[in-house]
PASEBA-1860 file (N, C-alpha, C; in nm, 3 decimals):
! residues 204
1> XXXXXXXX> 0.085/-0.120/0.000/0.000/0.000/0.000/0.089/0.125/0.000 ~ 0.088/0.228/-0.116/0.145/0.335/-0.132/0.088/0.438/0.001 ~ 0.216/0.512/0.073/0.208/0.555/0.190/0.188/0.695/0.146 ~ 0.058/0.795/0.258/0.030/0.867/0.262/0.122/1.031/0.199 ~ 0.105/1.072/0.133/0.214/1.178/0.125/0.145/1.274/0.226 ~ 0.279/1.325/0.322/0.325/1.386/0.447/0.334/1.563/0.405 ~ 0.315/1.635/0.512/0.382/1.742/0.488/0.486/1.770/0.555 ~ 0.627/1.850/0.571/0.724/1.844/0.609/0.663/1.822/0.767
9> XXXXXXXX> 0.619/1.949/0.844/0.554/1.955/0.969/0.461/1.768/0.995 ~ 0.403/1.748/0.916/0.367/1.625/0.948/0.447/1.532/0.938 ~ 0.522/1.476/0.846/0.656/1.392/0.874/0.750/1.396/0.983 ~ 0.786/1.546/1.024/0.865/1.544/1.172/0.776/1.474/1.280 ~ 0.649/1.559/1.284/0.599/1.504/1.424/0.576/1.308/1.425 ~ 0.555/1.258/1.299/0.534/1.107/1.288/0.686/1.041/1.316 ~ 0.795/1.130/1.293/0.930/1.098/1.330/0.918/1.092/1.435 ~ 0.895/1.198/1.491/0.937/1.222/1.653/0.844/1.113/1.723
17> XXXXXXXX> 0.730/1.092/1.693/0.646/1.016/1.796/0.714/0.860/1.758 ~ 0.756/0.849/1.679/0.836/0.722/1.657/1.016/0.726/1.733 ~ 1.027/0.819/1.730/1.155/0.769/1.837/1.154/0.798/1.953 ~ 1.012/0.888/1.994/0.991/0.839/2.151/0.935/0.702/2.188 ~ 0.910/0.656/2.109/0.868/0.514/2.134/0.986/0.423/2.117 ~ 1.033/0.452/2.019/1.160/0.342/2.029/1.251/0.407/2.139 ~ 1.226/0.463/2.208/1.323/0.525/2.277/1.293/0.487/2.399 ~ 1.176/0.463/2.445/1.112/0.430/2.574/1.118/0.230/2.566
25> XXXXXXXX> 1.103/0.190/2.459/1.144/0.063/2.429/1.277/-0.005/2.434 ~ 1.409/0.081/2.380/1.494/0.008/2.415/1.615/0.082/2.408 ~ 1.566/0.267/2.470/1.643/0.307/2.585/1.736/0.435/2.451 ~ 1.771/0.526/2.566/1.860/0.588/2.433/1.999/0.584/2.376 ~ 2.050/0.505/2.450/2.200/0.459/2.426/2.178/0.348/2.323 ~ 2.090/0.253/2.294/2.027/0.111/2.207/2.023/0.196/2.103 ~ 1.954/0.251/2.110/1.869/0.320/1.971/1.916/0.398/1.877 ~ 1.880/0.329/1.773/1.953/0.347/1.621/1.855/0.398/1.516
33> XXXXXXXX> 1.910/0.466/1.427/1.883/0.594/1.324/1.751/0.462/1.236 ~ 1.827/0.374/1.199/1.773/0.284/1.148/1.601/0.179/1.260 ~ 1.627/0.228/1.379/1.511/0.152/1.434/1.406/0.239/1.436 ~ 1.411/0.354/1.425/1.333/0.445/1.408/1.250/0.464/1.225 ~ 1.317/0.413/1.196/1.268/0.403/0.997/1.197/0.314/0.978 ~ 1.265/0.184/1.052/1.239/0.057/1.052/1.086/0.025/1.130 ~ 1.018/0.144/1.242/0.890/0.096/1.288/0.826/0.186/1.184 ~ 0.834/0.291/1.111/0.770/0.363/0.987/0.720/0.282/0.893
41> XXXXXXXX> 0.816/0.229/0.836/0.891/0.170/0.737/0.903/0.221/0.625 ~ 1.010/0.322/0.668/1.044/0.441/0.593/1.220/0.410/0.580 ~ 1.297/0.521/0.536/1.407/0.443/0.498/1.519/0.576/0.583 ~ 1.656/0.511/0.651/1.710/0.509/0.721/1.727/0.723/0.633 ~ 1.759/0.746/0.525/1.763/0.846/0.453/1.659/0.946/0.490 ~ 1.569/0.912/0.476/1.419/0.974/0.536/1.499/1.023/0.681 ~ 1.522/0.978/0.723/1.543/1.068/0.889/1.621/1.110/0.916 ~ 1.723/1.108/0.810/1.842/1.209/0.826/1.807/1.280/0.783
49> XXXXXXXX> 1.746/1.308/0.661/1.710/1.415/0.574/1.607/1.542/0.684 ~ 1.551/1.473/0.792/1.494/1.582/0.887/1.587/1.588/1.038 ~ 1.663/1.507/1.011/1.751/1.494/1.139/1.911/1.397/1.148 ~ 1.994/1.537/1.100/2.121/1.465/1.039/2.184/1.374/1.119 ~ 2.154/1.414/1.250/2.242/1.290/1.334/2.134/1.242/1.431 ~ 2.154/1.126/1.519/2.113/1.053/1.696/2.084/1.131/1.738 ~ 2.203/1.225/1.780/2.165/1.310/1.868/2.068/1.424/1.867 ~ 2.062/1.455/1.731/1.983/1.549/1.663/1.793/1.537/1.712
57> XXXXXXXX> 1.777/1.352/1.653/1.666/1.325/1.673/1.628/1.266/1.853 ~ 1.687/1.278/1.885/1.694/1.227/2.047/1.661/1.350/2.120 ~ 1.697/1.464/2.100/1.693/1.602/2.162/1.525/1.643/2.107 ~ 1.515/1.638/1.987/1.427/1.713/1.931/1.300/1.600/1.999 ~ 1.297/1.488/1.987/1.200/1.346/2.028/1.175/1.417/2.180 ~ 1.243/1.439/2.277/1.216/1.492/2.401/1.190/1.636/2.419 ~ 1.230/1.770/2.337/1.175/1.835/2.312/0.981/1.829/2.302 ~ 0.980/1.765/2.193/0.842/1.703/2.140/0.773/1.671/2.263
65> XXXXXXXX> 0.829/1.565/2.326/0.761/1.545/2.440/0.738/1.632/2.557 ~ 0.821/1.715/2.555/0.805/1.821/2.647/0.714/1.907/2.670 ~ 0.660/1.972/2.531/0.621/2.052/2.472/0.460/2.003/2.500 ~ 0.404/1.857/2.480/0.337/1.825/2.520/0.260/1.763/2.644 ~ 0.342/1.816/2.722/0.329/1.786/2.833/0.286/1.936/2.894 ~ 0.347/2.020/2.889/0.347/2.146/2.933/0.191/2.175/2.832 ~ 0.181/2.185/2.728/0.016/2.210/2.710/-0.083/2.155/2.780 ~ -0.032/2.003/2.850/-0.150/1.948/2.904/-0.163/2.032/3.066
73> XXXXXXXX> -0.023/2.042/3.126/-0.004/2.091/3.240/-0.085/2.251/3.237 ~ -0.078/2.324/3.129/-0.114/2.446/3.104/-0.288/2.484/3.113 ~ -0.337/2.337/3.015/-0.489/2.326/3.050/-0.531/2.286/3.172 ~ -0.442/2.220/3.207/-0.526/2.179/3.367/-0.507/2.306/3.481 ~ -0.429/2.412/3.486/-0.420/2.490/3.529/-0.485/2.642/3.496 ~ -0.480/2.641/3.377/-0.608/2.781/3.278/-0.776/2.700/3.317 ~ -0.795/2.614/3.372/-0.946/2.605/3.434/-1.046/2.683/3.505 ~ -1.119/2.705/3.491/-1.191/2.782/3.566/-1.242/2.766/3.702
81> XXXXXXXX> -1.178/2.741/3.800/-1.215/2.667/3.898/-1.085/2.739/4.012 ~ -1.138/2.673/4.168/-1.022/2.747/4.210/-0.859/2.679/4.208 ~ -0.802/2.754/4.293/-0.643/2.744/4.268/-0.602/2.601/4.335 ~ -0.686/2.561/4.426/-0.654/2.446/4.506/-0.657/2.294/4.386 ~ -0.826/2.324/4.358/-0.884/2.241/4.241/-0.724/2.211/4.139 ~ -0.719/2.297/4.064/-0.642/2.320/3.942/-0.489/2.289/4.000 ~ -0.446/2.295/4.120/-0.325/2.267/4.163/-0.334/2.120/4.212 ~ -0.432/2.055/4.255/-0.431/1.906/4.300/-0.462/1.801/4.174
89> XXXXXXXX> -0.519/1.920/4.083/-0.558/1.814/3.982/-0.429/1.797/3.904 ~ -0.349/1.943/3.887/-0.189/1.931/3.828/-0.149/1.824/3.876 ~ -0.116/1.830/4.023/-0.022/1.739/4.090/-0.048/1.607/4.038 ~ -0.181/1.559/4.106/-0.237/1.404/4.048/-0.197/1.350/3.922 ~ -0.180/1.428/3.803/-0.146/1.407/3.732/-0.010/1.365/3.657 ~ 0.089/1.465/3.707/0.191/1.462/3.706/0.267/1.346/3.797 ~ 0.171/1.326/3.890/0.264/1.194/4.008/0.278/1.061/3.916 ~ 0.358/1.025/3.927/0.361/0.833/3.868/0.266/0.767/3.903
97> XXXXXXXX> 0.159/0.812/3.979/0.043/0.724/3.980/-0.066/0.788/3.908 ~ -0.034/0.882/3.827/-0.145/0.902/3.718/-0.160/0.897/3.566 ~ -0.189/0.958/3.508/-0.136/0.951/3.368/-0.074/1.039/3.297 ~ 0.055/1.142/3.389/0.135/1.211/3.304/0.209/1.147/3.200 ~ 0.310/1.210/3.150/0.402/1.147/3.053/0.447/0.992/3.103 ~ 0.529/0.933/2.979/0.563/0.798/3.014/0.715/0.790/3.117 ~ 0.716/0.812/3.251/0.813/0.787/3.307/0.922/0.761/3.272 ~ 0.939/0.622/3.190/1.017/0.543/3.167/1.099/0.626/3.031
105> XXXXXXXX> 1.020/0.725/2.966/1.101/0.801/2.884/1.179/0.917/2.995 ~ 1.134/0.963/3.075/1.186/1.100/3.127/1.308/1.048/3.212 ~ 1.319/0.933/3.255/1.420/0.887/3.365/1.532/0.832/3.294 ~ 1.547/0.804/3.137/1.627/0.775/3.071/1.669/0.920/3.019 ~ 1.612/1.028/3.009/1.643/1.138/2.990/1.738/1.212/3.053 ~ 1.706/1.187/3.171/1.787/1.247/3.267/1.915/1.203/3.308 ~ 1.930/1.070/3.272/2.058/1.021/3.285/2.102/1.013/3.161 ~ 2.097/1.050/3.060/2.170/1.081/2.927/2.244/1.227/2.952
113> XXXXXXXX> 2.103/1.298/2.944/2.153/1.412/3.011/2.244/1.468/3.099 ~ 2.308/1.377/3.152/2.452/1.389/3.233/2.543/1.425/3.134 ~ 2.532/1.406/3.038/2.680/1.365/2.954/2.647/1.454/2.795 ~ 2.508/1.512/2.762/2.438/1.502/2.633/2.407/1.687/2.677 ~ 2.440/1.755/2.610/2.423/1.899/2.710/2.334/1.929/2.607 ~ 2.289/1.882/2.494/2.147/1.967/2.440/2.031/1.901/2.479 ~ 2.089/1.770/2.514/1.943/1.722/2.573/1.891/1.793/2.766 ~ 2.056/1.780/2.811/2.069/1.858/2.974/1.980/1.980/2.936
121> XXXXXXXX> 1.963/2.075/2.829/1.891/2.182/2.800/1.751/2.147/2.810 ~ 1.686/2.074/2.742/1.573/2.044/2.736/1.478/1.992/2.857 ~ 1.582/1.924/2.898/1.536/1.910/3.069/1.525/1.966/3.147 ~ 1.619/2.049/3.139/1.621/2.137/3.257/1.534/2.286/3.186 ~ 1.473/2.336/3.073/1.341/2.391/3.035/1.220/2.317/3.087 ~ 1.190/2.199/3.081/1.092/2.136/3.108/1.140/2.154/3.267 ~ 1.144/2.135/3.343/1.186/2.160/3.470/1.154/2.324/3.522 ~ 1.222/2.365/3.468/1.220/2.508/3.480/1.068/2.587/3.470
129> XXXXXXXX> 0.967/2.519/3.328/0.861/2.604/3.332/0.787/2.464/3.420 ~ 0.796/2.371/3.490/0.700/2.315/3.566/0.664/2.380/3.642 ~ 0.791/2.412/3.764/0.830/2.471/3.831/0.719/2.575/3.865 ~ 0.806/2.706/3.751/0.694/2.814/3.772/0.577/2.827/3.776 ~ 0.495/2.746/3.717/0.369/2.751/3.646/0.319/2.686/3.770 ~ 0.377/2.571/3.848/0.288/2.565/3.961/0.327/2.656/4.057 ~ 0.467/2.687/4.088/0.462/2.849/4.202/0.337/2.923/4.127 ~ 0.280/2.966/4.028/0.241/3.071/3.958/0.080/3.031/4.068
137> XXXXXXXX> 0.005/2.923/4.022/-0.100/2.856/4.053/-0.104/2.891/4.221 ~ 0.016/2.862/4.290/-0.006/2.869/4.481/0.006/2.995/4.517 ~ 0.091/3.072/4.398/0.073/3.221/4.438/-0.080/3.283/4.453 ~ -0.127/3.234/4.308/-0.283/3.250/4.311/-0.336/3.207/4.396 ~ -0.344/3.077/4.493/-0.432/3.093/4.585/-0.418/3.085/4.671 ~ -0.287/3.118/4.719/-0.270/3.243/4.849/-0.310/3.376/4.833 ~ -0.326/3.500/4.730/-0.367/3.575/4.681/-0.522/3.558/4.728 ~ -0.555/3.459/4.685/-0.738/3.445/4.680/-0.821/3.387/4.851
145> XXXXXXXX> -0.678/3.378/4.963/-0.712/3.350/5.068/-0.766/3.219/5.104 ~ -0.723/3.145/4.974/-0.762/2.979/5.019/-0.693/2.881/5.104 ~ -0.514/2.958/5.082/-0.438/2.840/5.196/-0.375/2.903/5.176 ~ -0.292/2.921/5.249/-0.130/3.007/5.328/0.012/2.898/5.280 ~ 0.083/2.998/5.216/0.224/2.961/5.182/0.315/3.050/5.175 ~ 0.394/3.057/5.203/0.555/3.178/5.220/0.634/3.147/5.105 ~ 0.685/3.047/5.025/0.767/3.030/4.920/0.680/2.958/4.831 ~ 0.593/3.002/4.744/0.568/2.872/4.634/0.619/2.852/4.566
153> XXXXXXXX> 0.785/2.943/4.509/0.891/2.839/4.431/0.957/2.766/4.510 ~ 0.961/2.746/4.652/1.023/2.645/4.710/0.888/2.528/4.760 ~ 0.785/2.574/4.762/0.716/2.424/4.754/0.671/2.371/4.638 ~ 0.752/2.449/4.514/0.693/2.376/4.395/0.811/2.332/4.375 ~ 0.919/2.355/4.422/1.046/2.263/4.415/1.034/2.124/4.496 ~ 0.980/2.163/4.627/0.987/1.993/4.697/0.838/1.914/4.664 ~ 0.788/2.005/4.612/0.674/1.895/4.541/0.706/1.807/4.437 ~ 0.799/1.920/4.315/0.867/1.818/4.225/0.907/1.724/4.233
161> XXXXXXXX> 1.058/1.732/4.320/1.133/1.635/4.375/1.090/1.519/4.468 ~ 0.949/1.552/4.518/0.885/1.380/4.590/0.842/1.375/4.477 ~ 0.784/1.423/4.315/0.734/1.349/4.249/0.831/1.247/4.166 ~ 0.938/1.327/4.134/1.027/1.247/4.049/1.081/1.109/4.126 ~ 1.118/1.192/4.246/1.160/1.051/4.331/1.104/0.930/4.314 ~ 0.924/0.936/4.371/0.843/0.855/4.384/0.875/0.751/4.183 ~ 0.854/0.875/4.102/0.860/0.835/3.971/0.939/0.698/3.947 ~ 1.079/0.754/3.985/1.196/0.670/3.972/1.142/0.517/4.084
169> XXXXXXXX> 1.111/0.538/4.164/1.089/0.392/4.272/0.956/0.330/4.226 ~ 0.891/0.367/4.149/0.821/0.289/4.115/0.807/0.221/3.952 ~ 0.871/0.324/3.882/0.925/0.294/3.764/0.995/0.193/3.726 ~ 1.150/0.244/3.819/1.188/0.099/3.844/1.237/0.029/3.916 ~ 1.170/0.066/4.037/1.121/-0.091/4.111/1.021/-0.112/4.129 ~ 0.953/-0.160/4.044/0.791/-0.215/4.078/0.759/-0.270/4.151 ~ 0.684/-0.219/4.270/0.622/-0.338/4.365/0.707/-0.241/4.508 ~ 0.782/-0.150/4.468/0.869/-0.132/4.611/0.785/-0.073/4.705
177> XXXXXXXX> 0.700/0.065/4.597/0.646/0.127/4.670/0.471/0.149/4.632 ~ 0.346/0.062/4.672/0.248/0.060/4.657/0.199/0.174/4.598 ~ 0.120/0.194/4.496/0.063/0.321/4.403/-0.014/0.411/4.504 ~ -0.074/0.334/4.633/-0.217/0.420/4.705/-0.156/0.463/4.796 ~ 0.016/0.433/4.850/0.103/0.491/4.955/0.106/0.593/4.894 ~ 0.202/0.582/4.771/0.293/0.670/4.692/0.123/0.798/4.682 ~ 0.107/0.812/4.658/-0.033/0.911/4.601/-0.093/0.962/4.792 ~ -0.092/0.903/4.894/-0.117/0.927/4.980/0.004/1.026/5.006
185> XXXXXXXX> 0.106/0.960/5.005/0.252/1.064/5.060/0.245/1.186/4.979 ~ 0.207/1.167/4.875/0.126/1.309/4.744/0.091/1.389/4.814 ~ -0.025/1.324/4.857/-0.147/1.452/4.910/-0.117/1.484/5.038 ~ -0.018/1.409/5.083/-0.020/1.472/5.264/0.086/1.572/5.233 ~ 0.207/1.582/5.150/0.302/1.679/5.112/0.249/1.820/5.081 ~ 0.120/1.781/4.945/0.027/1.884/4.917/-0.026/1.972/5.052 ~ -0.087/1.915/5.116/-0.194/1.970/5.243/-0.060/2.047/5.306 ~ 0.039/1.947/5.367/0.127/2.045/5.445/0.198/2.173/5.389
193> XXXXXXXX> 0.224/2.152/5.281/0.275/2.280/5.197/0.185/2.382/5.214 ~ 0.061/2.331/5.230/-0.065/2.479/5.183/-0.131/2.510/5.328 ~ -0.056/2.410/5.437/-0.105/2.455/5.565/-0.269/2.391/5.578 ~ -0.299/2.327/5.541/-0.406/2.217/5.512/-0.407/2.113/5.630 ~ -0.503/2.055/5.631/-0.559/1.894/5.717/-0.544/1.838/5.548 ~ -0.540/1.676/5.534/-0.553/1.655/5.393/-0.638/1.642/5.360 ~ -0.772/1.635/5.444/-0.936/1.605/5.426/-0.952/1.685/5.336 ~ -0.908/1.858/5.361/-0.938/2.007/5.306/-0.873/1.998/5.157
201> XXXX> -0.830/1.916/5.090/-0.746/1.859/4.976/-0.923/1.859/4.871 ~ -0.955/1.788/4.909/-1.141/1.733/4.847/-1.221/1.829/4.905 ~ -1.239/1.872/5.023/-1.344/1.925/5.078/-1.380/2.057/5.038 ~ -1.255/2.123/4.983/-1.306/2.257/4.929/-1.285/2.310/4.837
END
């Protein structure tokens, strides 16, 4: 069957969603110019021609993913609802016990990223506007008199960091740390940050 003709913009993004997948499959140090053509079945030429080197398409593949993540993070926060709502529903989401991005891509990211400084860029952007965008959200509803906080870039920093943590221990070690702990230790972090009981998490 003769394959769809693409437009440039549509051929990248069918690239990219193909080497985040092969990438989450068998890691980014495995992964070859050719395994990425090869789930298309398009030809090894084809992906140089939008991405001359690995590294090229490895940066831009997590880019991609980034990018989509932060729109989803962006809608759940532009809601119309209050700041608590829109900040627990962020969180939930983003924890490894919900359905943010695929873990198993971001934790291979980050350890490439030791050594890979355009990908270290991309991470640490994605990092950077998480960050703010939830300080932005606790500023708002301290502003609006719903719960009391003194730093919300420092509790949107240790919120991060139990999420990634948790990410990584359950990612990969399955089984270490139960999904309804991990999501409990969530919401009791949440409540204490905002000066909360965790009941007041749902209740208002």
């Amino acid at each position: 069957m003769a394959r769809v003709r693409l437009s440039v913009a549509e051929r990248r993004e069918e690239l990219l969603r193909a080497a985040i997948g092969q990438i989450e499959a068998r890691g980014v140090a495995a992964v070859r110019i050719a395994d990425v053509a090869a789930a298309l079945g398009v030809s090894n030429a084809l992906v140089l021609y939008h991405f001359s080197t690995k590294e090229k398409l490895v940066a831009a593949a997590f880019t991609y993913a980034a990018e989509d993540d932060l729109a989803h993070l962006r809608k759940l926060l532009g809601r119309r609802t209050s700041a608590l709502r829109r900040l627990r529903a962020a969180v939930r989401w983003y924890a490894p016990t919900g359905q943010a991005k695929g873990w198993r891509l971001w934790i291979e990211g980050w350890a490439v990223a030791l050594r890979e400084p355009a990908l270290r860029e991309v991470t640490r952007d994605l990092d950077k506007q998480w960050k703010a965008a939830i300080a932005e959200v606790i500023a708002e509803g301290v502003a609006a008199g719903e719960f009391a906080c003194a730093d919300p870039m420092g509790t949107a920093l240790r919120l991060t960091a139990l999420l990634d943590g948790l990410a990584v221990q359950l990612t990969s070690y399955p089984g270490a740390v139960p999904r309804t702990r991990a999501q409990e230790w969530v919401d009791e972090a949440l409540a204490r940050e905002l000066g909360l009981d965790r009941a007041e998490l749902t209740e208002r």
